[in-house]
KEKE-975527 format. One record per residue (C-alpha): x, y, z; residue in three letters. Coordinates in steps of 0.1 Angstrom, whole numbers, plus 5000, padded with zeros to 4 digits. Example, Ala and Ser with C-alpha at 12.3 -4.5 7.8 and 13.67 -1.06 7.14 Angstrom:
512349555078Ala
513749895071Ser
This chain:
023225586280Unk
024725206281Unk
026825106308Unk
029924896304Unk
032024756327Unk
035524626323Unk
037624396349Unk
040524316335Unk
042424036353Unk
045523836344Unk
044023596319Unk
041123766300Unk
039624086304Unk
035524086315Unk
032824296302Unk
029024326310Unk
027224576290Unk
024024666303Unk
020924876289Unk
017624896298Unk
016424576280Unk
019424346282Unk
022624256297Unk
025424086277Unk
028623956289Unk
031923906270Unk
035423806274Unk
039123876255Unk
042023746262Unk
043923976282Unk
047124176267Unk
049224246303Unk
051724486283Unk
049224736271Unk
045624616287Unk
043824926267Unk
044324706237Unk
042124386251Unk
039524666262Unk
039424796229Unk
039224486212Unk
037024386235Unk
034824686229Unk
034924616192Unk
034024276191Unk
030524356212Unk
029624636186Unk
030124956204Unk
032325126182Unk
029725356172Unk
028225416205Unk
031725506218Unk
032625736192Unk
029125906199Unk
029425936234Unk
026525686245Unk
028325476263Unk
029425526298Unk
032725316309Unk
033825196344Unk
036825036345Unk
038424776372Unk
042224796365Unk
045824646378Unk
047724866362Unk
048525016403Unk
048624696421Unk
051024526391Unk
053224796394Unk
053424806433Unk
053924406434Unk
056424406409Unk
058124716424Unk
058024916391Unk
056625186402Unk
058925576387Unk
062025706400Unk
060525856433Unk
062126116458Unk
060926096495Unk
060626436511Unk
060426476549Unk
061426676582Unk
065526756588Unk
066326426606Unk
063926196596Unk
065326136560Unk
065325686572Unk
061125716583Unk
060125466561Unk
063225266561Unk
062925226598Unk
059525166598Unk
057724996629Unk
060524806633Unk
058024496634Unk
059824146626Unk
058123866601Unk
060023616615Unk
059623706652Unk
062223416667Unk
064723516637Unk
067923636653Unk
069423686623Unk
066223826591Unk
067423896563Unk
067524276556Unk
064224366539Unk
065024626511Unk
063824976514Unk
061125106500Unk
063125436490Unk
067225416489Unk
068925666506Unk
069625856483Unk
066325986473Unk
065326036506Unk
066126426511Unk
064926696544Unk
063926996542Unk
062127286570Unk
058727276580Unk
058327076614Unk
055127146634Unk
054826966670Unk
052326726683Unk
049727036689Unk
050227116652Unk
052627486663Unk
055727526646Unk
059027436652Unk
060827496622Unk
059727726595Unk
059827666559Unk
062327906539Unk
062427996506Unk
066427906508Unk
064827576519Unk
062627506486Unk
065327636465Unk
068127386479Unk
065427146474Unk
064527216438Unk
068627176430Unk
068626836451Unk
065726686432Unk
066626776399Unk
070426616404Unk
068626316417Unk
066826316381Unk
063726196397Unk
060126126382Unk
057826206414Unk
058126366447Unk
056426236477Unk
056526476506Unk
055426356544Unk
056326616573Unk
055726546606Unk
052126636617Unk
051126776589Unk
047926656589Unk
046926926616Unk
049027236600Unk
049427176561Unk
050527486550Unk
054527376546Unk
053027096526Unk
050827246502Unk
053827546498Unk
056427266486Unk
053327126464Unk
053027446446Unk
056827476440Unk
057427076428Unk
054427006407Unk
055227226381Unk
058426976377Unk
057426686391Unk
053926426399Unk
053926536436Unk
052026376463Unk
051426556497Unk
050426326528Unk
047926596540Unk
045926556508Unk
046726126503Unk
046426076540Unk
045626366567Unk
045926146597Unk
048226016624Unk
050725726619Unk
053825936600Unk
054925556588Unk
051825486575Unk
051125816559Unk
054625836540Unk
054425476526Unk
050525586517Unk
052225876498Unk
055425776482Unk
052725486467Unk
050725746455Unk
053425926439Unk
055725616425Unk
052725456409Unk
050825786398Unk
052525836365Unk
052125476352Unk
048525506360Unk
048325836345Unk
049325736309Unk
047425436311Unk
044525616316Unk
045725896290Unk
045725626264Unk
042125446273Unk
040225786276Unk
041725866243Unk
040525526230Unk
037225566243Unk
036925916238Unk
033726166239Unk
032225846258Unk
033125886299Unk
035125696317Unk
035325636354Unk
038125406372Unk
036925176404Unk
038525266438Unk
039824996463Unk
036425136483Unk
033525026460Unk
032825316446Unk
033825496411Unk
036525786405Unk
036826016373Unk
040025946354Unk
040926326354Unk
041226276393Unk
042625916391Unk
046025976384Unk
046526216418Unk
044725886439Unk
046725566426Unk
047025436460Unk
043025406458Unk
043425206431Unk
045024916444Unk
042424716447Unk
040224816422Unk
039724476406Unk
038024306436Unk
036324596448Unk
034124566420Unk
033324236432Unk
032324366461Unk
030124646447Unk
027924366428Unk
027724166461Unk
026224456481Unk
023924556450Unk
022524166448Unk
022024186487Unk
019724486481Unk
017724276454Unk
017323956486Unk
015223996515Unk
018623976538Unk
021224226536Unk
023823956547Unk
026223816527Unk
029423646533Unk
031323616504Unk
033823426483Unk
035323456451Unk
037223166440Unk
039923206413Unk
042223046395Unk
045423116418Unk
043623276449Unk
040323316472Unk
039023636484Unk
036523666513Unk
034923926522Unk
031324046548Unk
028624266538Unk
026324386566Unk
024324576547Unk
027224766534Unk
030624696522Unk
033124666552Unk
036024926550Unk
039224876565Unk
042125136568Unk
044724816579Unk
045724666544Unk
048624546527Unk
050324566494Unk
053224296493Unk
055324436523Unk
054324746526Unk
051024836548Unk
047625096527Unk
046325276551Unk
043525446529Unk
040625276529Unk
039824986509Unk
037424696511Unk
038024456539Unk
038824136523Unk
041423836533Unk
042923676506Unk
044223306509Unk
046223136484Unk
043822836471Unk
042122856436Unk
041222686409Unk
045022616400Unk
046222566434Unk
048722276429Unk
049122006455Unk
051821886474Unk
053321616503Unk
055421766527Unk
058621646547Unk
056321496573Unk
054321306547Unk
050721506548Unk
049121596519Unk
049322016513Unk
047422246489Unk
049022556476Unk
049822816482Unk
051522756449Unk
049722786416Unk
049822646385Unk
048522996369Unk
047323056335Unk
050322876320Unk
050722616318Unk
047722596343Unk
045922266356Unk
046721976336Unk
043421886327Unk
043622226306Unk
046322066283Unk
048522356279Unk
051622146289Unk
051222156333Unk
052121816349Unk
051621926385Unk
048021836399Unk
045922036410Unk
042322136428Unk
041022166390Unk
042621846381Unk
041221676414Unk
037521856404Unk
038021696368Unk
038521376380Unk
035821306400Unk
033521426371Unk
032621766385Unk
033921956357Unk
032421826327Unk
034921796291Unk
031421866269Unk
030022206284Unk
033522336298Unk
033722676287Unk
030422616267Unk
031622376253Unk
034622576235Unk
037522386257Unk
038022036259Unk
039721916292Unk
042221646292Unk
041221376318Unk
044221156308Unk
047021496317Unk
045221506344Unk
045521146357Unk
049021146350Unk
049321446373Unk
047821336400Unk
049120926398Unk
052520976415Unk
050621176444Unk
048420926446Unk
050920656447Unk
053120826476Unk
050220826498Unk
048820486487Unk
045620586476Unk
043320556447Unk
042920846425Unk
039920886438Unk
040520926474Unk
043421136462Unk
041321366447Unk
038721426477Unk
041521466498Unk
042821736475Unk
039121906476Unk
039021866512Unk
042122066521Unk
041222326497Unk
037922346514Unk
039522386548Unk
041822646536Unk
038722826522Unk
036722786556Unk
039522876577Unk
039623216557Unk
035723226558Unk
035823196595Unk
038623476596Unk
036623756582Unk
032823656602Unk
033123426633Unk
036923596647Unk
035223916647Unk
031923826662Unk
029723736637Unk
027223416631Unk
027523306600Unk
024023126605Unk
022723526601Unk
024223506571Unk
024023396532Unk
027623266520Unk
027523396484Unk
029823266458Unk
031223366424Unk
034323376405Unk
034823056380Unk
035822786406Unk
033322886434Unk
030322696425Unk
031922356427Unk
032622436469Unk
029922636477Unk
027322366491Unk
030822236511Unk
031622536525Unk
028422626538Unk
027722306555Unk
031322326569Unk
030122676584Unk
027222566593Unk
025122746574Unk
022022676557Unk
021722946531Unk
023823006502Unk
023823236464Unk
025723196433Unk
024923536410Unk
024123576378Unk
026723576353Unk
028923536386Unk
032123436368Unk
032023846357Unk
030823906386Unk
033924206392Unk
033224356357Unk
029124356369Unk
030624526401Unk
031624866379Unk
028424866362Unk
026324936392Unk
028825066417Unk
028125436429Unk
030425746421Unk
032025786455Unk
034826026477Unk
035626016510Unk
037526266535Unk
038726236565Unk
040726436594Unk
042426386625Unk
041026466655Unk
043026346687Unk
041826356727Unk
038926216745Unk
036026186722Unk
033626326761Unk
035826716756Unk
034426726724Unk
031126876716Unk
028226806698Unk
028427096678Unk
031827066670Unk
032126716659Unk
028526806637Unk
030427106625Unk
033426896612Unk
031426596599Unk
029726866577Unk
033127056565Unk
034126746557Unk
030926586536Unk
031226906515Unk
034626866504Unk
033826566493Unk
030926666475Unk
033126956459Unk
035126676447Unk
032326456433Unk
031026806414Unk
033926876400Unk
034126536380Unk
032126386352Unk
029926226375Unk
026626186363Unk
023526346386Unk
021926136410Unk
021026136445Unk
023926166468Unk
023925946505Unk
026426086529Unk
027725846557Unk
029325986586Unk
031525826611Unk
034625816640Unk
037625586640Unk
037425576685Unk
039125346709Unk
040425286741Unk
042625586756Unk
046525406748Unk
045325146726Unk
047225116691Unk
043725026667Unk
040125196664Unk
037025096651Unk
035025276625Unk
031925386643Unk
028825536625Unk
027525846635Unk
024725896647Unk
024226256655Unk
024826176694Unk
028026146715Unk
026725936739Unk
025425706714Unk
028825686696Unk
030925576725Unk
027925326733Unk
028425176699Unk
031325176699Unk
032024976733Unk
029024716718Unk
031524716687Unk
034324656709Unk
033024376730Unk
031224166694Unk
034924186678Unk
037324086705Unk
035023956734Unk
034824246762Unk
034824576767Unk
037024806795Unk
035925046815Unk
038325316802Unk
037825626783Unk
037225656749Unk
039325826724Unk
038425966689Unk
040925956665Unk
039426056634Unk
036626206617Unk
035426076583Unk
032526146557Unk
032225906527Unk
029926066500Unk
028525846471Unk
026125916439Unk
023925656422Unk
023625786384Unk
020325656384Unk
018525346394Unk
019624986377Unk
017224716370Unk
018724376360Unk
017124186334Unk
013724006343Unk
014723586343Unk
012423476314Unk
009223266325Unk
009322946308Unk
008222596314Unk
010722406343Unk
014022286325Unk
014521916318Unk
018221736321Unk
020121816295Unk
022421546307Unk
022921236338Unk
026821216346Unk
027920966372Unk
030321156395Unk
032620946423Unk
030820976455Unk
027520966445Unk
025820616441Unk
023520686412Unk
023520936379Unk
023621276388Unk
021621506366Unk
022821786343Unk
021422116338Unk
022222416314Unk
021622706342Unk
019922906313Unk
017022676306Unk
016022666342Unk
012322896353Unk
012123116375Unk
011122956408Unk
012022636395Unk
013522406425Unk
016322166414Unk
017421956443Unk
020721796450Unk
022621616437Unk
023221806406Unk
025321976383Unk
024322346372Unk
026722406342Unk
027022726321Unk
029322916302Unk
031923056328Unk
031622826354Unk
030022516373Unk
027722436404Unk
027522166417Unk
024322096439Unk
025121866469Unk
022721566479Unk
021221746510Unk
020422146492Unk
018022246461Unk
018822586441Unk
016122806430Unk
016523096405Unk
015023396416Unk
013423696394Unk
016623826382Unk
018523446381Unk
020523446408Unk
020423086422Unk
019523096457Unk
020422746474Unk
018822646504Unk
020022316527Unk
016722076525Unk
014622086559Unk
016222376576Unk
């Protein structure tokens, strides 16, 4: 069976086929009104026609088709279902201001208008006993409401349903013959009724988009399978998909993410702290051994409070544009030049200059192996770009140019810093590992900016995402409410619920096209404080006494002390995932130590700085800084005080010299 795996992004659309001899990469153009038709092309132009139509290849797919439609608020014609009084829930929200010293905001939009916000029977109390039964008279008025409203979905949140869902799963069997309906027992079965409706009416605005998408590409693709990446690493059957759109909404970088931790298996440390450098954003992330999971993002406005991979997301790329402000001061981003017209170098029409143009400039981006060789860059565009920004702030192009680098930087380490040191980490622990197109020209910067010694830039890490889907595991996860002080619980019963829970969602792994493999389940509790707002995600170990000591060792490494209060447990959770078998990457090819192709004179360093094609390089080969590492998706550039090395499998691994 070959494996494929498809990101598609906003520009072109990544593949890396893998079998058990070779791994080949490819990229299309992508096609953002009907993205199954760069996948097919895509699919066509690497010769797997055949093997598609025969069923021998298996398919993961990274897709946007959720998060575009949730940004751009296109998401169906939803109805919002809840308890008799609480029709404005999500309008209302947490009453939380952006602009906290605003006295007059302007009045955010809801997410559902009036009215298609409708109440019905059903309310259970805080102990999960009934207050309000659920008629039949009720589901019939209901059904007449809904189909006036001559809506697309239905997404139904009662109050504390997550501890009695029977009023929910009744109105679930009487609207889904009709309608796409979500139920917030099933998307979300825990506390926070905000939280849980706007996790719900997501699920149910965006679920019929992302079901005909996925219609069309499985009948594409079809006998081969084809699995869709969750926001949470791991891999979901397309039959299922279309019922879980909210855990698609970060599908694309989760892939990422899911190479990242599979590279940190191949390295003797487990530590990585990531960056993926684009050509509009940055997104940095932790692995600890595992991806980190987080149950507190964001969509545009609106908060996901399934889990997804924790990740903070800056606006600097590639195409961040820069800027002087009232005050004079240089700025970078967060506005982007995007993929048109994009950087000026790029010669697509932009005029505004940028952290590409800057990178150009000074020679770090090279006009003969750009792209391979296939683009030429326009150093003139890009001098006319930056000239007038240069001129404002009466500097040379040059120095104009390393400022631009060195705010972007800064932006980039701030972000860095975010995700590891402000929640108790030391990044010296750590190996800051880089990929997407634009990383490998900051990587070397960064580090020493952090402090850190070590750094990584993948294989083929400007596909890194599409990589991501290849080897990521098949995954599910469950979880339940709990409530009360996590000491008048038992053993027993917190063992007994971990396990109900694990085989759901090994019920739900079996009844998809997963393939057979071993299956790793991975228990924990969301506990904190008793009154505090936030938890932490504590692993369990099998002891109570050893959760609530983790958990206040937890407590005191991310905010800096811990209180001698009880400890609450707030939910219970089981994440199940199935490796189809084990993946080898391709062995790096022995061959005598590279040459320079090339010696380029780049501004800031005093003599030529050699060139090398990262494809001719031997394993074990050291190439110290300075240096430029060029290949086909993107560029490194080794500075004066580090040496790469490629490993067995090719990943550079850069070390600072002496430390």
């Amino acid at each position: 069976m070959l494996l494929l795996g498809i990101d598609t992004g906003g520009t072109f659309t990544d593949f890396v086929l893998l079998d058990a001899a070779d791994l080949r990469i490819h990229k299309v153009l992508s096609t953002p009104e009907a993205p199954e038709q760069a996948i097919l092309q895509g699919i066509a132009e690497l010769g797997l026609q055949e093997a598609v139509s025969e069923g021998r290849v298996r398919i993961v797919h990274g897709s946007t088709v959720a998060t575009n439609a949730a940004l751009e608020g296109k998401g169906v014609r939803t109805a919002f279902v809840t308890n008799r009084g609480f029709a404005d829930l999500l309008t209302i929200g947490r009453q939380t201001r952006r602009e906290l010293y605003n006295l007059q905001p302007p009045l955010p939009l809801p997410p559902v208008p009036a009215d298609l916000c409708f109440e019905t029977g059903g309310r259970v109390d805080a102990q999960g006993q009934t207050l309000e039964p659920l008629t039949d008279a009720d589901i019939a008025h209901l059904l007449e409401q809904l189909r006036a409203a001559n809506v697309e979905a239905v997404a139904v949140c009662l109050l504390f349903s997550f501890l009695d869902p029977a009023a929910e799963q009744r109105l679930l069997a009487a609207l889904s013959p009709h309608w796409l309906t979500s139920i917030s027992s099933a998307v979300l079965p825990e506390s926070g009724e905000y939280e849980r409706g706007i996790a719900t009416w997501l699920n149910a605005s965006l679920g019929p988009k992302v079901k005909q998408y996925l219609a069309q590409l499985r009948d594409g693709v079809a006998p081969s399978p084809l699995a869709i990446m969750q926001s949470t690493g791991g891999t979901l059957d397309t039959d299922q998909a279309g019922e879980r759109a909210v855990n698609l909404l970060l599908s694309g970088p989760a892939g990422g993410m899911a190479a990242a931790r599979f590279i940190a298996g191949q390295l003797e440390s487990s530590r990585l702290l990531t960056f993926d450098m684009g050509g509009t954003s940055t997104d940095v992330a932790l692995i600890d051994g595992d991806i980190r999971l987080t149950n507190e993002g964001r969509i545009g406005p609106w908060p996901v409070a399934v889990p997804q991979v924790d990740m903070h997301t800056i606006g600097a790329g590639g195409g961040s544009i820069a800027w002087i402000d009232a005050g004079g001061l240089l700025q970078v981003g967060p506005q982007s030049a995007g993929a048109a017209p994009g950087p000026a170098c790029y010669g697509r029409g932009g005029n505004l200059p940028t952290v590409t143009d800057a990178n150009a400039l000074l020679g770090r981006l090279r006009p003969d192996y750009f792209l391979g060789g296939r683009m030429t860059l326009d150093l003139d565009a890009a001098r006319r770009a930056l000239q007038p920004l240069a001129d404002q702030l009466e500097l040379s192009l040059t120095d104009a140019a390393q400022g631009i680098l060195s705010i972007a930087n800064e932006h980039m380490a701030r972000a860095l810093r975010v995700i590891s040191v402000q929640r108790g980490h030391d990044v010296r622990r750590f190996r800051l590992c880089s990929f997407g197109g634009a990383g490998g020209l900051h990587v070397c910067a960064l580090a020493a900016a952090l402090g850190m010694d070590k750094a990584l830039v993948p294989v083929h890490g400007g596909v890194l995402s599409a990589f991501g889907m290849v080897v990521a595991p098949a995954e599910r996860q469950a979880s339940r409410a709990l409530g009360g002080l996590l000491r008048t619980r038992s053993q027993a019963q917190i063992q007994s619920i971990l396990q109900t829970l694990g085989q759901e969602a090994v019920t739900a792994l079996q009844q998809s096209t997963t393939p057979a493999g071993h299956s790793t389940l991975k228990p924990s509790l969301d506990l904190r404080y008793q009154g505090q707002r936030y938890y932490l995600n504590i692993p369990w170990q099998g002891d109570l006494q050893q959760a609530e000591d983790d958990f206040h060792t937890a407590h005191a490494a991310r905010f800096g002390h811990r209180l001698p209060m009880a400890v609450e447990v707030v939910n219970a959770r089981v994440q199940v995932q199935v490796m189809g078998g084990r993946i080898e990457l391709p062995e790096w090819p022995v061959r005598t130590p590279a040459t320079p192709r090339d010696q380029c004179l780049l501004a800031g360093f005093s003599a030529p700085v050699p060139l090398y094609w990262r494809d001719d390089l031997a394993c074990g080969q050291v190439v110290a800084g300075p240096a430029l590492v060029v290949e086909t998706v993107s560029t490194l550039l080794i500075e004066a005080d580090w040496q790469a090395t490629p490993d067995r499998h090719g990943h550079l691994l850069l070390d600072r010299s002496g430390a």
